[in-house]
C-alpha positions in Angstrom: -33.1 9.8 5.2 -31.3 6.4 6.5 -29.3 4.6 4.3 -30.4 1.1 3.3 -28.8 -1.8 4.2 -27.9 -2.6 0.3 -26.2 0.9 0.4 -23.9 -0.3 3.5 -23.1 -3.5 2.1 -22.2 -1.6 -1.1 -20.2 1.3 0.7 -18.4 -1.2 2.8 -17.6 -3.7 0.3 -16.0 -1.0 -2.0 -14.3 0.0 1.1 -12.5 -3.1 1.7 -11.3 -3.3 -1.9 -8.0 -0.9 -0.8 -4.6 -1.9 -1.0 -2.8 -3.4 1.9 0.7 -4.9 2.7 1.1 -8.0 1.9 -2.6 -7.9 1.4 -3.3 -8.5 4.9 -7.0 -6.8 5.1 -6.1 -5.2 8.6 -9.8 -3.5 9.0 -12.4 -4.8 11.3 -15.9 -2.6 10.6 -19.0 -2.3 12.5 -22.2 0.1 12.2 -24.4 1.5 14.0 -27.5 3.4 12.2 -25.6 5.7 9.8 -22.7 5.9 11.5 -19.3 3.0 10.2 -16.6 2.1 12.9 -13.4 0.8 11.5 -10.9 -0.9 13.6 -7.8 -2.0 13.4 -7.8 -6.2 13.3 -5.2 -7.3 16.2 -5.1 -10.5 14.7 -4.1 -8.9 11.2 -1.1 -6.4 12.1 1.9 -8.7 13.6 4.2 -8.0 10.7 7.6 -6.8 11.6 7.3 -3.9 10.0 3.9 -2.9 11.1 5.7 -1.0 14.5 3.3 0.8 16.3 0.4 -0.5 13.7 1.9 1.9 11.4 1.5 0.2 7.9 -1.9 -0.7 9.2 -3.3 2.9 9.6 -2.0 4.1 6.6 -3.9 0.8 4.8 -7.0 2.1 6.6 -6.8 5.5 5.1 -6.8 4.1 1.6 -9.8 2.0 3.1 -11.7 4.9 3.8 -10.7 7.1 0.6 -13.0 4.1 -1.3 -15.4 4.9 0.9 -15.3 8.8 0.6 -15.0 7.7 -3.3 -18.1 6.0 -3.0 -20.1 7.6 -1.1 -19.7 10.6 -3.3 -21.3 9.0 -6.7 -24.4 7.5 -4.0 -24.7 11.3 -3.3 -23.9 10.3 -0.1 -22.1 12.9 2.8 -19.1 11.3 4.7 -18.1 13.1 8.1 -14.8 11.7 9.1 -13.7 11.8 12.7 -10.2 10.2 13.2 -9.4 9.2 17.0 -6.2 11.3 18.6 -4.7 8.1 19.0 -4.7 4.0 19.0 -7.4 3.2 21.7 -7.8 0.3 23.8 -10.2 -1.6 21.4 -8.3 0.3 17.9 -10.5 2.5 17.0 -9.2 4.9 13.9 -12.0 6.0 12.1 -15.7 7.3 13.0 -17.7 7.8 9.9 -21.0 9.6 10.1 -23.1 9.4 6.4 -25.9 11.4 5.7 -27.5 11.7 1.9 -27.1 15.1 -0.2 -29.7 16.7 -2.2 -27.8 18.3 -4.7 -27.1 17.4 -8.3 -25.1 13.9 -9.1 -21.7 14.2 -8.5 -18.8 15.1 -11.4 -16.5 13.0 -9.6 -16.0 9.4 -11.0 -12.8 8.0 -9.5 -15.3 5.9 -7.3 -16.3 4.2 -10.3 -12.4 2.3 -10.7 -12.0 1.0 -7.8 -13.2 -2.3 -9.2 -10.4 -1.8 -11.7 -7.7 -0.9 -9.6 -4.8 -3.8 -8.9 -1.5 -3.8 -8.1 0.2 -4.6 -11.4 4.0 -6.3 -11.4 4.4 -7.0 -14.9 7.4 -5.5 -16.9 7.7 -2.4 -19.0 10.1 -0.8 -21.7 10.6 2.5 -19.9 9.1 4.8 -22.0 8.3 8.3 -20.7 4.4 9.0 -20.0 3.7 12.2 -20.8 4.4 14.8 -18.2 1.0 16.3 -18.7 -0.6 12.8 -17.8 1.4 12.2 -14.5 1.2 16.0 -13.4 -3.0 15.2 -13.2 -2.8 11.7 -11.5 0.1 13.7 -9.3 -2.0 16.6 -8.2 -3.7 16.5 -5.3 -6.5 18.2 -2.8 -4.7 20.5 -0.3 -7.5 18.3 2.3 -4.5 15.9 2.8 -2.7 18.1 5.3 0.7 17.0 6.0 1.4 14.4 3.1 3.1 15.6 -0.3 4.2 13.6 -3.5 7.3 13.0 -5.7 8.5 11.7 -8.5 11.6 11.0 -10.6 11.8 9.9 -14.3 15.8 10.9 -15.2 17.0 7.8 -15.9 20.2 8.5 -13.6 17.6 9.3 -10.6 16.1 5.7 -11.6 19.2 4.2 -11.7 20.5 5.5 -7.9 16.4 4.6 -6.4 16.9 1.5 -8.2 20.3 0.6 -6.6 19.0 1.9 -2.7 15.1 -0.5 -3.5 17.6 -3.2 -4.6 19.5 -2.8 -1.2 16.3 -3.1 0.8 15.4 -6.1 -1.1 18.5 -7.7 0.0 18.2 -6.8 3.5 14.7 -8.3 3.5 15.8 -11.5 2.0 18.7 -12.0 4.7 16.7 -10.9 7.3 15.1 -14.1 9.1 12.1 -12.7 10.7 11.1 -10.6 7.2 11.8 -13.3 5.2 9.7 -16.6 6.9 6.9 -13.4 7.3 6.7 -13.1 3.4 6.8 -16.3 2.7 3.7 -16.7 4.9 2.3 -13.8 2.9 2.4 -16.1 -0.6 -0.5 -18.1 -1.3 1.2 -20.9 -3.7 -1.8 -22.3 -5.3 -5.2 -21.5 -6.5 -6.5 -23.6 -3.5 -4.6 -21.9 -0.7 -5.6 -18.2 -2.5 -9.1 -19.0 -2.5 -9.4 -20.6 1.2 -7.7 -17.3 2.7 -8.7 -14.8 0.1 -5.9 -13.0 1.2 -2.1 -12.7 1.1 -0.4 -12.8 -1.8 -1.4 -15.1 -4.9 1.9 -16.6 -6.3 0.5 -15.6 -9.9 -0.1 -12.3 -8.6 4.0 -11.6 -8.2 4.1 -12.2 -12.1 7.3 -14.4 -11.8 9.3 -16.7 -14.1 7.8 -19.9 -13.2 11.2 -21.2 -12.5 11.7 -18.4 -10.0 8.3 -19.0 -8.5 9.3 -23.0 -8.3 12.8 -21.7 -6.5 10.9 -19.3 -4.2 8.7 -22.2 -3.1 11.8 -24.6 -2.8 13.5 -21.9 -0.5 9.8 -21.6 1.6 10.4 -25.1 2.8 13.9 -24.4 4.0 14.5 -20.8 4.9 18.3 -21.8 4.6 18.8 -22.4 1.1 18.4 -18.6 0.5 21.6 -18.1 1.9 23.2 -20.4 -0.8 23.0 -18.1 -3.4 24.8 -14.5 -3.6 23.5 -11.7 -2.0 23.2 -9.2 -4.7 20.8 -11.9 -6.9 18.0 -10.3 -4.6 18.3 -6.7 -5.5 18.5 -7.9 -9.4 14.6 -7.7 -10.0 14.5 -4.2 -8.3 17.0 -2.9 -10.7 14.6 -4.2 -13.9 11.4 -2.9 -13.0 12.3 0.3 -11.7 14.9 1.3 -14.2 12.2 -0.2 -16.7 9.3 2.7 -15.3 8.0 5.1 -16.7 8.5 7.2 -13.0 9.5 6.6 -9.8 6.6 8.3 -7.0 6.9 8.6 -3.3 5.0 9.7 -0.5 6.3 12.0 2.5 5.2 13.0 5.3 6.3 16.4 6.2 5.4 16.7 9.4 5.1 14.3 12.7 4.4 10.3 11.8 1.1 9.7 14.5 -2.4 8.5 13.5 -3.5 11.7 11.7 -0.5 11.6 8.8 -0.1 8.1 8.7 -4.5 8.0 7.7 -3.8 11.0 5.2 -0.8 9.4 3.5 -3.1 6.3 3.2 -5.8 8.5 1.9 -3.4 10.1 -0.8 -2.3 6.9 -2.1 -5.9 5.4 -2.9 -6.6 8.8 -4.4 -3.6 8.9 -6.9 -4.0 5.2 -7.6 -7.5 5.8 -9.0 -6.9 8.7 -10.8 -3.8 6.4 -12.3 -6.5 3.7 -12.8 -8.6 6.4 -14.6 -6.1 6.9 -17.3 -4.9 2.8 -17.6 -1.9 3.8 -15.9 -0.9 1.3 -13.6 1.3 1.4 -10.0 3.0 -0.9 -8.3 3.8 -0.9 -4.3 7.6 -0.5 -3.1 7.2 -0.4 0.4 9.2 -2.9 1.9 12.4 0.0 2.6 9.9 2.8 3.8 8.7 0.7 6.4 12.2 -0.5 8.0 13.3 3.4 8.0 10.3 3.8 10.4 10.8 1.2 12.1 14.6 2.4 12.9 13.3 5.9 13.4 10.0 4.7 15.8 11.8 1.6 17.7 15.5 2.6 17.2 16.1 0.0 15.2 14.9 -3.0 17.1 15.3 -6.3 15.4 18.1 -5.2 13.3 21.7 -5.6 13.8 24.5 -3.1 13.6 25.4 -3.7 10.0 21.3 -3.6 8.9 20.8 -0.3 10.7 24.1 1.2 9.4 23.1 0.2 5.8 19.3 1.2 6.1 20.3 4.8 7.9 22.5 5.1 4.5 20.1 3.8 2.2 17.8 6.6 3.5 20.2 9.6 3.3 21.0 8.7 -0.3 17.2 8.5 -1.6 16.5 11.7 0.3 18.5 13.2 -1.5 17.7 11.9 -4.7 13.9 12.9 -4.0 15.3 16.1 -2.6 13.2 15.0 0.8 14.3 16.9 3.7 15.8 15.6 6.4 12.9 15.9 9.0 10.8 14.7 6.5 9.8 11.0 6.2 9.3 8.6 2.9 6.5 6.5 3.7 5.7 5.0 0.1 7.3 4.1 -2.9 5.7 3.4 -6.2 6.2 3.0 -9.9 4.7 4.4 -12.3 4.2 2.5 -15.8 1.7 1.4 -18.5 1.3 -2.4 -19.4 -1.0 -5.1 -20.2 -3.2 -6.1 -17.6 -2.0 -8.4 -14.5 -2.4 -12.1 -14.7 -4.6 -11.9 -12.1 -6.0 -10.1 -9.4 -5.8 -10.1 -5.5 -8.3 -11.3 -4.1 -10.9 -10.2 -0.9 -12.2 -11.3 2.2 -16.0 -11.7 2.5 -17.8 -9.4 4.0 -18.9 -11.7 7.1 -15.3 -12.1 8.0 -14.5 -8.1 8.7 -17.8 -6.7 9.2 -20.4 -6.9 11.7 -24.0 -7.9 10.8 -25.4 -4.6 9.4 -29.2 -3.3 10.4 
C-alpha cells in the first residue's frame, strides 16, 4: 500500500523539526513514490565549523531519527540507505517506506518531538536520579560506532566547565566565528519570523542588558575586544557547573558520513527519551566542532596560539570523560530539569526544503 500524501507531509514535517547548529535547517528533501531523498542544502552549510559538511550530516541524522520516530507510531517501515560518501549533488540519505501489518507500535518517543527544544535557562544543580539518566543514556547497539558519557562530580563539572569556557573565549575572539554567530541571532520577533530560522534572541534566555550589549557589539565587531577576555567563558562556568550532568558523544571509530549520521541519529534519540521524562538538554557544541576542524583541516583558519590552546583544551576533557585518544568528542550537552524555555525555535515551511510531493 502507497503512502498518502498527508502521510508524507506529516513524516517530513516531523522530520524537519530536529536540532541543528545554529539552527540552520541544512536539509533539502525530495520524493519520489515511497521513496524520501535528503540532501544536504549548499546554500545552508558555509559555517566555519561545518569542514567537510561535518556538522551538517550529523544534523541530518537527527533529521532522519524523527523520521524513523515517526514512521514507527504510523506503523510505517523505514529502510535506510546512507551514500558511501558526499556526492556531487549531496546526497546522504535514501529512505524507502513501506507500511507494517503488525500490532501498533509500543514505542512513543515519536510522540515528543513536538515537545522537544533546546532549553538555556538556569538550574540549581541538583542531582537527577541516576536511575533516570541511565534510561535516557542507554541506547540501541543499531548506532554502530557512536557511544555516550556523562559526568556529574561536581570537580569533573568544574574542569568541563573551565575547558567549554575556553572554547567560548576562543569563539568570541575569533573574527570569522564571531560575525558568523552574530548572523545566526535573529534580534526581533520580525527578523525570527521572516527567516524562521537562526537563532531567536529570546531563545538564548539572556539578561536583557546582555542581550542589548550583544546587539551593541553586532554593529561593531570591535567593541568585543574592549572588554576582558575571560568575561566570555563566565556564562559557561554557571550553567554547567549549575547541571544536573554533563553528556557527550564520541565517536570511536573513523569520522566519515556513516559515524557522523549515527552520532546525529543518537543525539535525537536521547533527546527524546530526555523529553519523555521533562528532562531538558542543552547543545555545547561550539569546541567539538573546532577539534574536528584542527583534526580534519589541520587547523586552518586558526593561528598558532588557537591551535595550541584548542589541542590542550582537548587532551584535558579527554581525560576528564576518560575518552581515548583515537576517539573523537563530537557533542556536548547538559543535562538538567527547569521550567519551560521562553520560547521555542522556530521552522522553515515545508515549501522552502521540500519538493512538491505526489
Amino acid at each position: 500500500m502507497r503512502l498518502s500524501l498527508k502521510e508524507k507531509h506529516r513524516i517530513t514535517i516531523q522530520g524537519a523539526k530536529a536540532p541543528s547548529g545554529g539552527n540552520i535547517q541544512p536539509w533539502h528533501v525530495s520524493w519520489k513514490g515511497d521513496e524520501m531523498f535528503v540532501h544536504l542544502d549548499s546554500k545552508r552549510k558555509q559555517s566555519f565549523l561545518d569542514v567537510g559538511s561535518s556538522a551538517s550530516i550529523f544534523s541530518i541524522g537527527s533529521f532522519v531519527e524523527n523520521i524513523v520516530q515517526t514512521s514507527e507510531i504510523m506503523k510505517i517501515q523505514v529502510e535506510i540507505i546512507l551514500s558511501e560518501k558526499i556526492s556531487d549533488d549531496a546526497l546522504i540519505a535514501q529512505l524507502k517506506f513501506s507500511k507494517q501489518t503488525k500490532k501498533k507500535s509500543t514505542n512513543i518517543l515519536g510522540g515528543y518531538i513536538d515537545e522537544r527544544t533546546t532549553n538555556r535557562k538556569f538550574y540549581d544543580g541538583r542531582l537527577i536520579s541516576s536511575a533516570e539518566i541511565s534510561e535516557i543514556m542507554d541506547m540501541p547497539h543499531m548506532f554502530k560506532g557512536v557511544s555516550l558519557r556523562t559526568e556529574f562530580l561536581n570537580s569533573k563539572k568544574k574542569e568541563i566547565s573551565e575547558i567549554v569556557g575556553e572554547g567560548d573565549i576562543i569563539r568570541t575572539i575569533h573574527d570569522k566565528l564571531f560575525s558568523q554567530m552574530m548572523l545566526e541571532i535573529r534580534w526581533n520577533d520580525m527578523e525570527a519570523e521572516l527567516s524562521r530560522d537562526g537563532l531567536d534572541i529570546k531563545t538564548l534566555e539572556l539578561p536583557k542588558y546582555v542581550a542589548r550589549m550583544l546587539n551593541l557589539i553586532s554593529k561593531d565587531l570591535k567593541i568585543r575586544k574592549l572588554f576582558p577576555r575571560n568575561v566570555y567563558g563566565e556564562n559557561a562556568k554557571v550553567m554547567i557547573n549549575g547541571s544536573s550532568h554533563v553528556g557527550c558523544i564520541c565517536i570511536d571509530d573513523k569520522v566519515n558520513l556513516e559515524s557522523l549520521f549515527n552520532a546525529g541519529r543518537v543525539l535525537e534519540y536521547v533527546w527524546l527519551k530526555a523529553t519523555a521524562k521533562e528532562i531538558y538538554i542543552q547543545p555545547w557544541t561550539v569546541l567539538t566542532f573546532m577539534w574536528l576542524r584542527l583534526s580534519q583541516n589541520k587547523g586552518q583558519g586558526f593561528n598558532e596560539d588557537e591551535v595550541r590552546m584548542l589541542d590542550s583544551l582537548e587532551l584535558r576533557f579527554k581525560k576528564v570523560f576518560s575518552i581515548k585518544k583515537e576517539s573523537t568528542p563530537i557533542f556536548i550537552f547538559r543535562i538538567f530539569k527547569s521550567k519551560p524555555p521562553s520560547r521555542k525555535s522556530l521552522r522553515r515551511s515545508l515549501s522552502d526544503y521540500c519538493k512538491a510531493l505526489t
